[in-house]
C-alpha positions in Angstrom: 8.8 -30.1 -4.5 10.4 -26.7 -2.8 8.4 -24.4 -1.3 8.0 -20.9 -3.4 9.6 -18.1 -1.4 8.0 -15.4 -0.3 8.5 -13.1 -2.5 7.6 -14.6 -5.3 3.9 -15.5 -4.0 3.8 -12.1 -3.6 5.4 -11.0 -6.9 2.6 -14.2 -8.5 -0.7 -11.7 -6.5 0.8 -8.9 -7.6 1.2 -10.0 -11.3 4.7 -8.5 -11.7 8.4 -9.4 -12.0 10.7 -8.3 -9.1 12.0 -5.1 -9.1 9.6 -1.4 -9.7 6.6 -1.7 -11.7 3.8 0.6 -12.6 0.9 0.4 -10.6 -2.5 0.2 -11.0 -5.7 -0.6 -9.6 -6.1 -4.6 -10.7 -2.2 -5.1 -8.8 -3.3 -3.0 -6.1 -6.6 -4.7 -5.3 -4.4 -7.9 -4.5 -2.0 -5.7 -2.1 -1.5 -7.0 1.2 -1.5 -5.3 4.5 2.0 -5.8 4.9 2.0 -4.5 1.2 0.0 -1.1 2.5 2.6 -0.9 5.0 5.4 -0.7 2.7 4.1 1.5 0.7 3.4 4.0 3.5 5.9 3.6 5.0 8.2 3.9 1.6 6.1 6.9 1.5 7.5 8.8 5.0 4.8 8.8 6.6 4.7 9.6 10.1 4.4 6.6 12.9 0.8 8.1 13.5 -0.5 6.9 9.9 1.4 3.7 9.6 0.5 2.5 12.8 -3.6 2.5 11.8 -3.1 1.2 8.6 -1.2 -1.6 10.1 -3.8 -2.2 13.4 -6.8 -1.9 11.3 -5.3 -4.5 8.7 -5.9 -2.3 5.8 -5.3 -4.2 2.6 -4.9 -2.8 -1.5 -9.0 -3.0 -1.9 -9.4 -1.1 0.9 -7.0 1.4 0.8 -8.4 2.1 -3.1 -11.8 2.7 -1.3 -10.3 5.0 1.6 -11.8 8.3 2.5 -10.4 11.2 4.8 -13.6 10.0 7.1 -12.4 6.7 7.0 -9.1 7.6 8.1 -10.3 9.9 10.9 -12.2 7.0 11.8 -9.0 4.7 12.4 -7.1 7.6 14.3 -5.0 9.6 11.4 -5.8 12.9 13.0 -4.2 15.2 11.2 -5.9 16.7 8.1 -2.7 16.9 6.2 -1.7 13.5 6.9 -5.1 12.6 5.8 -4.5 14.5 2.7 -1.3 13.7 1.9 -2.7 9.6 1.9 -5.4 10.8 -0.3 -3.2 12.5 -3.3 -0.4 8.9 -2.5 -3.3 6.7 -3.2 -4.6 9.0 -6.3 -1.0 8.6 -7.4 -0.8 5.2 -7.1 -4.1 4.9 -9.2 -2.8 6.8 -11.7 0.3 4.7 -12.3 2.4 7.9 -11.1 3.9 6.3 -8.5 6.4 3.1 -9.3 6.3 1.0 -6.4 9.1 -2.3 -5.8 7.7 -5.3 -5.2 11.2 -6.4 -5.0 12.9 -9.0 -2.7 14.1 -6.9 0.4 11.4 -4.4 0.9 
């Protein structure tokens, strides 16, 4: 028996094929950290948001649940940063936003 690769254990969380997908909230409940990252940093963000995400191991349920507070919590100074995560994450919810879950990302 071979061992699954990475991306598809990721691709079998996720729910999806590889390649762009819509989102929504069920896929990105199962997102990863690593998956958060991706996505912000797919996003431009500046180093000063990724770098929070990434320390305080923020994961798809708890970047659905994230609030401006939350974020000025963690460091993300910057109120349009802060904003600018809140409408991405809206987006994302929405299914505005297609996202690749592809092999490498």
């Amino acid at each position: 028996r071979h061992a699954a690769s990475p991306a598809s254990c990721l691709e079998a969380r996720l729910g999806v094929a590889a390649g762009c997908h819509r989102t929504s909230d069920r896929r990105l409940a199962h997102w990863t950290p690593e998956d958060v990252c991706r996505w912000a940093a797919d996003s431009d963000f500046p180093p000063e948001v990724l770098r929070p995400l990434r320390e305080e191991a923020v994961d798809g349920l708890v970047l659905l649940t994230l609030t401006e507070e939350d974020m000025a919590s963690i460091g993300i100074s910057k109120l349009g940063w802060r904003r600018r995560v809140t409408l991405g994450i809206q987006d994302l919810r929405d299914g505005f936003v297609e996202f690749d879950v592809g092999v490498g990302h």
